[in-house]
N, C-alpha and C positions, 0 to 999 in steps of 0.2 A: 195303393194307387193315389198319386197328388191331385190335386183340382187345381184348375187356373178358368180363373174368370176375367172375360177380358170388355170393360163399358168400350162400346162404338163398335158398329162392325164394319171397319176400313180397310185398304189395304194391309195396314200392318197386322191386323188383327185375322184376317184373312191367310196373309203370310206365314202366318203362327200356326194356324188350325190345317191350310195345307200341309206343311211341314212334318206336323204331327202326325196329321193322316198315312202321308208316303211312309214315314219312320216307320209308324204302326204296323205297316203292310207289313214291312219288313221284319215284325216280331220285336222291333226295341222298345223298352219301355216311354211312352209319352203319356202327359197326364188327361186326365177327362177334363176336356175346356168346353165353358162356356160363355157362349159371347151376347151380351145385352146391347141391343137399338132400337130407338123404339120406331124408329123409319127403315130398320131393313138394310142389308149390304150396300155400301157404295153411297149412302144416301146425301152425304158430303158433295157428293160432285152431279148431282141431280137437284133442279129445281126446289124439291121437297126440303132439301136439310140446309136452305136461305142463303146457302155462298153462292153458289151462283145459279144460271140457269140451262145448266149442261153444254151451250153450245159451242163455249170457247173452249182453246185448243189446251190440252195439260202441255205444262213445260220439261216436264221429265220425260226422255225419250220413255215410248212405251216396251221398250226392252228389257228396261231398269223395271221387269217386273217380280211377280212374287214370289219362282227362286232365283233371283239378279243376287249374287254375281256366279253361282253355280259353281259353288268351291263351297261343298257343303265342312262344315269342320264339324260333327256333332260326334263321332263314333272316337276319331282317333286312327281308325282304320279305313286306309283309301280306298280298299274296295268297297266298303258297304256305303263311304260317304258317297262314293262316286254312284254307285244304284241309286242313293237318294236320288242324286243331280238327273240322273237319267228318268226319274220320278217325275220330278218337280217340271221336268222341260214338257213333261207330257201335258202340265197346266200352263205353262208359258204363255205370254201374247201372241207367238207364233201360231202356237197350236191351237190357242181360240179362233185365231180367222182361217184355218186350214177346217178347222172344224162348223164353220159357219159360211164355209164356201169363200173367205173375202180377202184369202192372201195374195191371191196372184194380182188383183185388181190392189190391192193396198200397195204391193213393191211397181206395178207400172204407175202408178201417181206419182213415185218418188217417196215413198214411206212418209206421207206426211202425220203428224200430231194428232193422236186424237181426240176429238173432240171430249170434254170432262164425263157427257152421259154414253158414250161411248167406253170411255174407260170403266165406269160403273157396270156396264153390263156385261164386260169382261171380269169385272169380282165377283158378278152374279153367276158367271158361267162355272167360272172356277171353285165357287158354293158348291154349285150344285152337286158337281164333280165328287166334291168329299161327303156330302153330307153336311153340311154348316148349315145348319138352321136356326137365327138367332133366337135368343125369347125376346118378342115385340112387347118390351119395357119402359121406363124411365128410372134410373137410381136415384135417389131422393137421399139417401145416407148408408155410409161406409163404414165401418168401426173393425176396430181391431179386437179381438177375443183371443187370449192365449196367444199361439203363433199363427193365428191364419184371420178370416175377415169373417164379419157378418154383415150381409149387404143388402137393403131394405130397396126393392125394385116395386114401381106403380104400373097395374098394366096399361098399356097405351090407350086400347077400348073403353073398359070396365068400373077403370082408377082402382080398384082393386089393389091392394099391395100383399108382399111376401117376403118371407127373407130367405135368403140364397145363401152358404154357406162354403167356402174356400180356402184353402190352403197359401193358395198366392191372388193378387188382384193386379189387374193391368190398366190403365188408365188411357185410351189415344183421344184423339179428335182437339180439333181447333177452339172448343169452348160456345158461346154460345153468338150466334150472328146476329143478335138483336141488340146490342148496345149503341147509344149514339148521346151525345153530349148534352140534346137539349129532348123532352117532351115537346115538341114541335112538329107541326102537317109538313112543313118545310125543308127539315131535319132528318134526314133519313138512317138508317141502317143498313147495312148491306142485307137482310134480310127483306127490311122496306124495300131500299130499292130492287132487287129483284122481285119481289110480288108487283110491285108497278109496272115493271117491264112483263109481267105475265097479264098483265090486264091492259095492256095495248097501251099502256101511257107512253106519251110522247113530251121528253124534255125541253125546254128553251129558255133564254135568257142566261144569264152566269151561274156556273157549276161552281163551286169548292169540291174537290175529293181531297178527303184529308188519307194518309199513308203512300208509302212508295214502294209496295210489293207490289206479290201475284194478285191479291184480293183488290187493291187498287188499279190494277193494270187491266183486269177483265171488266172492271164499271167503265173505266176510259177509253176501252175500245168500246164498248158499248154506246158510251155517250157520243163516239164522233159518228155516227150514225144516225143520228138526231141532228136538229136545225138550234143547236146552241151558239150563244156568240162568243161565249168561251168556257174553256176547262184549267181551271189553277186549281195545280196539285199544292200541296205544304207537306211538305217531310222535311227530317231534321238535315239530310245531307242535302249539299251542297246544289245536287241536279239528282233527276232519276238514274239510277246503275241498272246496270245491266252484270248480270254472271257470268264471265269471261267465257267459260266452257272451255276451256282449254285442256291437255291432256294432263297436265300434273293438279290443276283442278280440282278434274275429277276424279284422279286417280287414290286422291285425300276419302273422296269421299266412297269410291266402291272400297279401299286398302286401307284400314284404319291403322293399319301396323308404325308408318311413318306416325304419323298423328300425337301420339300418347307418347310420343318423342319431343315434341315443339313444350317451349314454356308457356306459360298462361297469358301474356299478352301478345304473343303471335296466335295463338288460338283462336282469342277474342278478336286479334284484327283480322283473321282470317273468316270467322264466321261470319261478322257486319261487311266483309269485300265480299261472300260470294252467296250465303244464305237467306240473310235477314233483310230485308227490305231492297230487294232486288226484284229485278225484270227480266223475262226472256229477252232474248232477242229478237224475237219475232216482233214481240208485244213495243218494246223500246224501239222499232224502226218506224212501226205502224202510226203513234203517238208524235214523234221525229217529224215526219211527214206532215201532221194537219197543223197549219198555221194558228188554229186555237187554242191551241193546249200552253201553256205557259208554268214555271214551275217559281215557288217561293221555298226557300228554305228556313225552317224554324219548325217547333213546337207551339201545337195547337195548344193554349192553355185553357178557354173556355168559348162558348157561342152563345149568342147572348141575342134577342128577337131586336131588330129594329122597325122602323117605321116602313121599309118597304121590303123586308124579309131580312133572313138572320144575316149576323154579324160577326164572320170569325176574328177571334183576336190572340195573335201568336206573338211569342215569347222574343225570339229572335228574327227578323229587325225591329219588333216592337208594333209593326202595323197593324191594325184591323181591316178586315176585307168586306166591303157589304156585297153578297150574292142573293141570285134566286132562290138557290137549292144548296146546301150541304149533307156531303155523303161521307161517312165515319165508316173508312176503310181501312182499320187501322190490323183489321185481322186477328189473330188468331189472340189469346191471355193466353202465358202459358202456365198462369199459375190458376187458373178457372175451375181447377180439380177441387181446392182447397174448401169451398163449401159445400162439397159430396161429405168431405169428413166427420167421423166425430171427434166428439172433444177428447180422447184418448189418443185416436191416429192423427189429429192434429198436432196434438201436444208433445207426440213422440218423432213426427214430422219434422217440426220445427229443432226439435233437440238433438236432432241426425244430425239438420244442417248448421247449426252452430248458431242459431238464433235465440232471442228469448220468446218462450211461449206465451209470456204473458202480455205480450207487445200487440194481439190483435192477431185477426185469420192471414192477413198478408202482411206480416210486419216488413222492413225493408230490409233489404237483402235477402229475403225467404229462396229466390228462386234464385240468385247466383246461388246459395247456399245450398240448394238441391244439386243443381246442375254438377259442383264441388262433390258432393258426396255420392252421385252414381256407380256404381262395383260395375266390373267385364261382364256381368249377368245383366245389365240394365236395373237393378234395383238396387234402392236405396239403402244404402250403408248405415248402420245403426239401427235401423227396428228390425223386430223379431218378425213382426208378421213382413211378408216377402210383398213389396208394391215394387213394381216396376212400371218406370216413365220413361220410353223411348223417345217421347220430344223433346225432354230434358236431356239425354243422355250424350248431346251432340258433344259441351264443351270438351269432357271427362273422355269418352271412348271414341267420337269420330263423329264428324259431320252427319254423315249419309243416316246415323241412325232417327236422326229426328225428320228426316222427310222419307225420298220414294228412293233413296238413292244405292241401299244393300238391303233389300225386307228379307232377302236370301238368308243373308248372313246374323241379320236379326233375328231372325227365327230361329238359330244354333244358338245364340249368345241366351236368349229368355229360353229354352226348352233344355238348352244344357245347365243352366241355371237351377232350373226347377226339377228336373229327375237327373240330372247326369252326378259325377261324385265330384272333390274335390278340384279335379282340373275343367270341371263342368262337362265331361265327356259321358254320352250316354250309353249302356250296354242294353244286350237281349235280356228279356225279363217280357210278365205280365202285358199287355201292349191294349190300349185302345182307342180308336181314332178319332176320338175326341171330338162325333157331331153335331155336340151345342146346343142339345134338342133340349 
């Protein structure tokens, strides 16, 4: 029987352990997964885990949920994939608010967005369902042994530590929400600023929000809600984007099939036009709207304190901005894994992706260099012990893998990866539903 350990327990990680469960039912071999958080399912989109504060709206329909797109590929054989699909819809978003009484009233609103704690308690329902109970942890260090991982977990309560032992290791979540340019009252984090806005604090005078995503779009709707005299965003594009949504769009990102057909810099301009620092729509009309909000284009290079509060100073056009407040929304690192490691899975890390190890934990180019070497299983090509990075995985195998966009189809690509044979396809065998206890 294989082990997969998976740190965060998000939707995608959720999407996995569902997966397995329904599989398992069904008598196929999936491995015994466990999943480490030390805040508990969902906690990314709840107050608790410092992106936000639940209230604002997710931008991924909630359809695209944990078996989206319901074309399970795991067996090879349509009837039992299809049994899955017919599985997985029974955890669907549909069938949480059928089950919590809130469908009929959800489709007479107009199926609107829901709200981030919202979506959270839909991971949590979906938990319960399978049995997912994470171990309430911290990983503290990862290291490769042989072919599998040894992985030194702190308990949340206790501090107490343990090592936890695997055959494969799965890495999600957006890294840590407390970074910001300066040690500064002034200065904020997206973790500062949501705990403020948990403590009734009320903003005014000039804002800076540095970033031009989701993570910046939810502090901005938040801030025009306050008695500010202004909000100046800085991102490196031109003005804030918005994601087309269009049908061939999104079609990239549920069908990876097209995809893994484009060259590498249609790839790359296709993730920065629809992925990476973009805005809903909703969020970019709302913003569009208040006369405050004004946008500068450049790279924030440093924030530096002045005489009557900080001083951002961007690279392109060269200005510096003196504001009240600066907020370092710059979102997710996606290379933030890299000091779980140790100096073994580091070293082998690096040498997958065509780097030298001896350059340093993030040498540059480290994470194109991942991104490059991700296999159809979502793990990285050249070490022995089996990591898989689905937020990495977008350039190599498809967009949708590194957000909310196919967790369906993720969940076949990492589980057929891990027990299926060669064409990653999984047969009847052994079976256990793998719930994380």
């Amino acid at each position: 029987m294989s082990t997969l350990t998976i740190v965060g327990a998000g939707p995608k990680a959720v999407a996995v352990a569902a997966k397995a469960h329904v599989a398992g039912r069904l008598g196929l071999e999936v491995p015994e997964i466990t999943v480490i958080d030390p805040h508990g399912v969902g906690a990314h989109w709840l107050a608790a885990g410092g992106w936000t504060d639940g209230r604002h709206r997710l931008g991924t329909l909630p359809e695209k949920d944990v078996g989206f797109p319901y074309r399970t590929e795991l067996t090879g054989d349509r009837d039992t994939d299809t049994r899955i699909d017919r599985g997985m819809a029974e955890l669907s978003w549909a069938s949480h608010l059928i089950d919590t009484g809130a469908y009929s009233a959800w489709i007479d609103r107009g199926r609107p967005q829901p709200m981030h704690c919202e979506w959270a308690t839909y991971l949590r329902w979906v938990s319960e369902r399978i049995g997912l109970n994470p171990v309430s942890g911290r990983v503290t260090n990862a290291e490769t042994s042989g072919s599998g991982w040894r992985i030194r977990v702190e308990d949340t309560i206790s501090g107490d530590a343990r090592i936890l032992t695997s055959d494969s290791l799965m890495l999600t979540g957006p890294g840590t929400s407390e970074r910001r340019f300066l040690q500064d009252g002034n200065v904020l984090s997206v973790a500062g600023f949501w705990a403020r806005i948990a403590s009734d604090a009320r903003f005014t005078g000039r804002i800076c929000v540095v970033g031009g995503g989701e993570t910046a779009a939810s502090i901005i709707e938040e801030l025009t809600s306050h008695r500010v005299a202004e909000i100046i965003t800085v991102a490196p594009t031109a003005c804030l984007l918005s994601r087309g949504e269009n049908f061939q769009e999104n079609a990239l990102y549920t069908d990876p099939d097209v995809w893994i057909t484009l060259d590498a810099p249609t790839r790359r301009a296709m993730l920065s036009r629809t992925d990476r620092g973009v805005l809903s729509l909703q969020s970019l009309d709302l913003i569009g709207r208040d006369g405050r909000c004004r946008h500068v284009m450049g790279s924030v290079s440093s924030v530096t304190a002045g005489a009557t509060g900080p001083v951002v100073h961007v690279d392109n056009p060269g200005d510096s901005i003196a504001v009240d407040t600066v907020i370092d929304a710059r979102g997710a690192d996606p290379a933030w894994f890299i000091g779980l490691l140790g100096d073994r899975a580091r070293t082998q890390l690096a040498t997958a992706a065509g780097v030298d190890p001896g350059e340093g934990a993030k040498p540059v180019g480290l994470v194109a260099g991942i991104e490059g070497s991700i296999r159809r299983d979502l793990t990285v090509d050249g070490m022995e012990s089996k990591l898989v990075l689905p937020t990495l995985a977008g350039f190599n195998q498809g967009p949708g893998f590194g957000n909310l966009s196919c967790l369906g189809l993720l969940a076949d690509r990492i589980l057929g990866g891990i027990s299926g044979d060669a064409d990653g396809l999984v047969t009847v065998g052994r079976a256990t539903t793998g719930s994380g206890a």
